[in-house]
Short mmCIF file of the C-alpha atoms (twelve columns), coordinates in Angstrom:
data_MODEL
# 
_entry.id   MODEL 
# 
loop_
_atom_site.group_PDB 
_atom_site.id 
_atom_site.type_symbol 
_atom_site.label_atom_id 
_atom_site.label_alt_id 
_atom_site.label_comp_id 
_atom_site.label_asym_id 
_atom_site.label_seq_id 
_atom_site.Cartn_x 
_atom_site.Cartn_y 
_atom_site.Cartn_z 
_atom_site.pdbx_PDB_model_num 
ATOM 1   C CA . UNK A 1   1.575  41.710 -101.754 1 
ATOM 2   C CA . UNK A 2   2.728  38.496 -103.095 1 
ATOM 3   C CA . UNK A 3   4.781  35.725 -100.992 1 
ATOM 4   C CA . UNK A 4   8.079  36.753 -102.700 1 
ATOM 5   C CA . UNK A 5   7.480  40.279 -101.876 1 
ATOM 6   C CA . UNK A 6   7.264  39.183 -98.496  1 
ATOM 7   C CA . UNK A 7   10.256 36.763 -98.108  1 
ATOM 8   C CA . UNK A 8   12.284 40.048 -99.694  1 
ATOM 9   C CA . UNK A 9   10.884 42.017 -97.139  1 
ATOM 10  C CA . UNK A 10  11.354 39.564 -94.570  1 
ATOM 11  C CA . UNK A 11  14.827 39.417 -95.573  1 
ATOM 12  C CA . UNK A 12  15.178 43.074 -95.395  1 
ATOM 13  C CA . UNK A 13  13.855 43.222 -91.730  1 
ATOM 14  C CA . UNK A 14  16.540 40.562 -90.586  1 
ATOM 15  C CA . UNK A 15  19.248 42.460 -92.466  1 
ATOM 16  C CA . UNK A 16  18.768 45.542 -90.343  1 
ATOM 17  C CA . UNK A 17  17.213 44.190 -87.340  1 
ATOM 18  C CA . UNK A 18  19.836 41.287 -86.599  1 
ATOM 19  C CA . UNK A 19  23.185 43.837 -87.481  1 
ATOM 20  C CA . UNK A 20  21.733 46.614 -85.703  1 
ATOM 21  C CA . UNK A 21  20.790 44.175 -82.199  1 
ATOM 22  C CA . UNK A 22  24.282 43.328 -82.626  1 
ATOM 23  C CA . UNK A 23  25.540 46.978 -83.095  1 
ATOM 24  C CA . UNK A 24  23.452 47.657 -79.953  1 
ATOM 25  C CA . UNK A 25  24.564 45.341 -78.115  1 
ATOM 26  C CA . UNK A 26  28.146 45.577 -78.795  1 
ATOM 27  C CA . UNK A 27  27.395 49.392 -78.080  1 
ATOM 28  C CA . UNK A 28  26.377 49.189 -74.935  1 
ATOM 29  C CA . UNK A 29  29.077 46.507 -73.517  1 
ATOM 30  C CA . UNK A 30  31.435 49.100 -74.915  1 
ATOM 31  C CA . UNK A 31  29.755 51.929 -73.021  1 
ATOM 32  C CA . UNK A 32  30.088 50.386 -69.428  1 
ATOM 33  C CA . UNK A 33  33.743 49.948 -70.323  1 
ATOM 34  C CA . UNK A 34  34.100 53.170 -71.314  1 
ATOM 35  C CA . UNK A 35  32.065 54.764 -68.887  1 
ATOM 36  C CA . UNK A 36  34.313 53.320 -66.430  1 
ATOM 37  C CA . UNK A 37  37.707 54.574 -67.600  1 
ATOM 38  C CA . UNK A 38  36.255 57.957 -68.131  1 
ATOM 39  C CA . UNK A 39  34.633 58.495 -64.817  1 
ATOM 40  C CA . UNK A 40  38.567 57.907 -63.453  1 
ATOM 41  C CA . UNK A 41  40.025 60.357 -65.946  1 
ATOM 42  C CA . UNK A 42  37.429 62.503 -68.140  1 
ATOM 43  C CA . UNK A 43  40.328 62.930 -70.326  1 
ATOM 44  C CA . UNK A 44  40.189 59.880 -72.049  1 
ATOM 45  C CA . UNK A 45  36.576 60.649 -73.304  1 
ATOM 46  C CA . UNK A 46  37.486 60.832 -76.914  1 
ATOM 47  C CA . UNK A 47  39.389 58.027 -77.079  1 
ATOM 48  C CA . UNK A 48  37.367 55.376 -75.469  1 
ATOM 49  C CA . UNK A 49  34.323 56.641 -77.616  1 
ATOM 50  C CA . UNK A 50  35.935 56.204 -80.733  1 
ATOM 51  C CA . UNK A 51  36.393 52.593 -79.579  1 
ATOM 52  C CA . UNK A 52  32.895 52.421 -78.448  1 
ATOM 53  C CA . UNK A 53  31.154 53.681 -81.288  1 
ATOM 54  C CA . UNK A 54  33.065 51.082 -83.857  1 
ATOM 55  C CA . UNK A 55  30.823 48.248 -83.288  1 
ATOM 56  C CA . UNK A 56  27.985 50.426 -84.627  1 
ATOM 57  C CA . UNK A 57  29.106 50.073 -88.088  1 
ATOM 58  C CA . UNK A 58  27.297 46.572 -88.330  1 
ATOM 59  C CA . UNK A 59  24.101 48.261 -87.706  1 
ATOM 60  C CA . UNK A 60  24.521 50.676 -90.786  1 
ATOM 61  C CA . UNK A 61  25.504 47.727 -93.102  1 
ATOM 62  C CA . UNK A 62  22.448 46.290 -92.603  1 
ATOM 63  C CA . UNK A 63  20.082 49.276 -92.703  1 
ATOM 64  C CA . UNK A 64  21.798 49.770 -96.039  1 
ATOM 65  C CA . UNK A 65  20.885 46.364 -97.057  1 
ATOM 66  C CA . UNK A 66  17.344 46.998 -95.937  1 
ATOM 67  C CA . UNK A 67  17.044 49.806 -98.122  1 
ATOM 68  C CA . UNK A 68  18.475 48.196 -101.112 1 
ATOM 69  C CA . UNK A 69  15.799 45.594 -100.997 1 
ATOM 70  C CA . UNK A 70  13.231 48.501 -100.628 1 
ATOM 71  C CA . UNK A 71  14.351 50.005 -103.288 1 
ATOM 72  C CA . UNK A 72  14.374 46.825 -105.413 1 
ATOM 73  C CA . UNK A 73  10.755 45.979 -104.865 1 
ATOM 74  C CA . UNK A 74  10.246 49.560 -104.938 1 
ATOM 75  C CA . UNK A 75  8.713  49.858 -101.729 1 
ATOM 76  C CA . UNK A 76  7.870  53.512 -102.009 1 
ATOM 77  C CA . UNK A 77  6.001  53.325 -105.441 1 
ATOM 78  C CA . UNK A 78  4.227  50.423 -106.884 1 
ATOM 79  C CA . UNK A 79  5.415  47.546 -104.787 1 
ATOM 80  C CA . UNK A 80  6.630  44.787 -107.277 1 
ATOM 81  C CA . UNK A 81  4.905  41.275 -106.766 1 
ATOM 82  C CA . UNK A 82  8.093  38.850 -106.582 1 
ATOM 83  C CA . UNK A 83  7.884  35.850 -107.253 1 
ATOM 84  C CA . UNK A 84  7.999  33.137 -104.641 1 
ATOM 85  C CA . UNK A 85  11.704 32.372 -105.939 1 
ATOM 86  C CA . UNK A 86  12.791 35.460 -106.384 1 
ATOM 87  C CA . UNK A 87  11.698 36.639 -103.180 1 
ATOM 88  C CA . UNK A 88  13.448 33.886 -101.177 1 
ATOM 89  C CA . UNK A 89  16.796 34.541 -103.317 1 
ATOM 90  C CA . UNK A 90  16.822 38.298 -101.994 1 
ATOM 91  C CA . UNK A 91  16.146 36.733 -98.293  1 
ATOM 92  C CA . UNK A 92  18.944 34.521 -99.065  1 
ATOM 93  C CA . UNK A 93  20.780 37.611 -100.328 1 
ATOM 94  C CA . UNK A 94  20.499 39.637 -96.858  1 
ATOM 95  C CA . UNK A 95  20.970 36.750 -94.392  1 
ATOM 96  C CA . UNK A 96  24.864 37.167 -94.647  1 
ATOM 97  C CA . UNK A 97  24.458 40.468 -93.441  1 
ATOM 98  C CA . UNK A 98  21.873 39.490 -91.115  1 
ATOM 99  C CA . UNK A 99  23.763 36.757 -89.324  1 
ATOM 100 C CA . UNK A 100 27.654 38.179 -89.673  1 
ATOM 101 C CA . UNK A 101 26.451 41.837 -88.693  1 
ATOM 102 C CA . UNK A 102 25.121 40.016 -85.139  1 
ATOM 103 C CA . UNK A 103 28.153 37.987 -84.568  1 
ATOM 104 C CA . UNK A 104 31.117 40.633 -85.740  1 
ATOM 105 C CA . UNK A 105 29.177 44.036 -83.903  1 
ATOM 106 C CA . UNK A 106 29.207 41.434 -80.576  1 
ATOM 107 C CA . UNK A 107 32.942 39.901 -81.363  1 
ATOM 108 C CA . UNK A 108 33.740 43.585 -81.988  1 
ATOM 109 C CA . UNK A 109 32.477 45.032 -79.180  1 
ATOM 110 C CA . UNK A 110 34.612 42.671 -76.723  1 
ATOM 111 C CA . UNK A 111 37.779 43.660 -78.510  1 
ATOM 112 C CA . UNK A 112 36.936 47.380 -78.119  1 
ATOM 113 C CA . UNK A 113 36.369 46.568 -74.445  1 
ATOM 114 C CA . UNK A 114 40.014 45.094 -74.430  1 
ATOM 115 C CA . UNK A 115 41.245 48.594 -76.140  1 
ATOM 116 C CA . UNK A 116 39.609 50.497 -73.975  1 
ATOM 117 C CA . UNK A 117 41.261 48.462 -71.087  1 
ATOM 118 C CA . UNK A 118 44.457 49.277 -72.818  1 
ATOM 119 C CA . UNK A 119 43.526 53.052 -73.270  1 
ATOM 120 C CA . UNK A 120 42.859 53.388 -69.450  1 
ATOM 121 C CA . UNK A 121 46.579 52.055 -68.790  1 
ATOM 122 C CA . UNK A 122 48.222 53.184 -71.813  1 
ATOM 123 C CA . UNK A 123 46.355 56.023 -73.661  1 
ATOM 124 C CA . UNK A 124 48.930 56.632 -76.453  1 
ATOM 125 C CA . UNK A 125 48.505 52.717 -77.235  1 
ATOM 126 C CA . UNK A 126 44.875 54.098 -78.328  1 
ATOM 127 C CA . UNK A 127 45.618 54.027 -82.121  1 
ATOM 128 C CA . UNK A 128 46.338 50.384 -81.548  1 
ATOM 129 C CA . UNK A 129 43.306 49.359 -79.760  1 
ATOM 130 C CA . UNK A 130 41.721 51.050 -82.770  1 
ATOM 131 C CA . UNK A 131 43.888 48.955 -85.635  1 
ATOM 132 C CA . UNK A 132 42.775 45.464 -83.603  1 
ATOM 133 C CA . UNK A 133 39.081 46.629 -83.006  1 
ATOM 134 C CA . UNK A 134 38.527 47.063 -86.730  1 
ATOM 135 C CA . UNK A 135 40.052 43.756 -87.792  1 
ATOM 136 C CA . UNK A 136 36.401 42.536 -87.055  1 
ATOM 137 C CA . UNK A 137 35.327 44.834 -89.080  1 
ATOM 138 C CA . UNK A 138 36.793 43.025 -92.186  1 
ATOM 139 C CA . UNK A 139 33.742 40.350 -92.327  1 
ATOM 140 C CA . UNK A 140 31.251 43.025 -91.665  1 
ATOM 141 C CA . UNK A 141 32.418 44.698 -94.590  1 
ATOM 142 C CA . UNK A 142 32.710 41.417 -96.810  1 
ATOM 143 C CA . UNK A 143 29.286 39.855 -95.511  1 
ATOM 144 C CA . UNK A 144 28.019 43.716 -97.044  1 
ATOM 145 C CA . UNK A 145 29.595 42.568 -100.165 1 
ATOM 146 C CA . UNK A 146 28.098 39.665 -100.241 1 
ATOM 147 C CA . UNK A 147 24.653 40.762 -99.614  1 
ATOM 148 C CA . UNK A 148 24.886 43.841 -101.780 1 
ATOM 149 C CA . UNK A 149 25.781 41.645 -104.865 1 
ATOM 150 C CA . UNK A 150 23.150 38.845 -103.861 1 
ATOM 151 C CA . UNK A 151 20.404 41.318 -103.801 1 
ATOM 152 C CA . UNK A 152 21.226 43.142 -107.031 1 
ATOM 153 C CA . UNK A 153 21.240 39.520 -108.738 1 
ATOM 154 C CA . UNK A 154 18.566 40.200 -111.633 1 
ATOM 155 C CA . UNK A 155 15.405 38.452 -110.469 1 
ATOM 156 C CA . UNK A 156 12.276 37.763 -112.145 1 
ATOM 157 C CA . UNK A 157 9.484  40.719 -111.148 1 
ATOM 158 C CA . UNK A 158 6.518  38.886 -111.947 1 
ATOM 159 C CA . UNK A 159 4.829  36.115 -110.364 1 
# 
């Protein structure tokens, strides 16, 4: 495997490993919230987990990511030898996944704690804890952008 294959890679592996820690995270500070308001009324179950589950989205965005790059170098066939350029370029090309899929699934994750607040005081408010909770959302879905385009940039395959 070449060095460019590896940066790619590299990139890749921070793509889906930094989004989905932050989808994890923001996950799980969800879940205490909601498994608060639900142990005091059960009823509120499939509200709060809607709210929960949101942040998760991150951590999807940058599997995808990962996969494009696989697919790029062709991962599962002949694995193309990148050159030490290109190979930084698609690193380059996943890190705004990478770093906004951390930040928004944790930024996320504290307004979904505030709607689930709301939920346990207001239930029929829940469609607008939803609305607020997937403002964040907004930068996941342009740092995807970003990424996809930057990693479908045509790059040289040969060192």
């Amino acid at each position: 495997m070449s060095l460019g294959t590896f940066f790619a890679l590299l990139g890749a592996a921070l793509a889906a490993g930094l989004a989905g820690s932050g989808s994890a995270i923001g996950i799980g500070m969800a879940g205490k919230a909601a498994a608060g308001v639900t142990a005091e009324d059960p009823t509120k179950f499939s509200k709060c987990l809607v709210l929960q589950l949101l942040p998760g989205t991150q951590g999807i965005y940058g599997l995808l990511i990962a996969f494009l790059v696989f697919i790029k170098v062709n991962l599962f066939g002949e694995v193309a030898q990148l050159s030490l350029g290109s190979g930084l370029m698609m690193m380059a090309g996943c890190l705004p996944m990478a770093i906004v899929g951390l930040i928004s699934a944790i930024y996320q994750s504290k307004v979904a704690i505030s709607g689930i607040a709301t939920v346990a005081k207001r239930p029929e408010e829940s469609g607008k804890a939803i609305i607020l909770t997937v403002m964040v959302e907004t930068y996941a879905v342009l740092a995807l952008l970003i990424s996809f385009l930057a990693v479908f940039i045509p790059t040289p395959v040969l060192i």
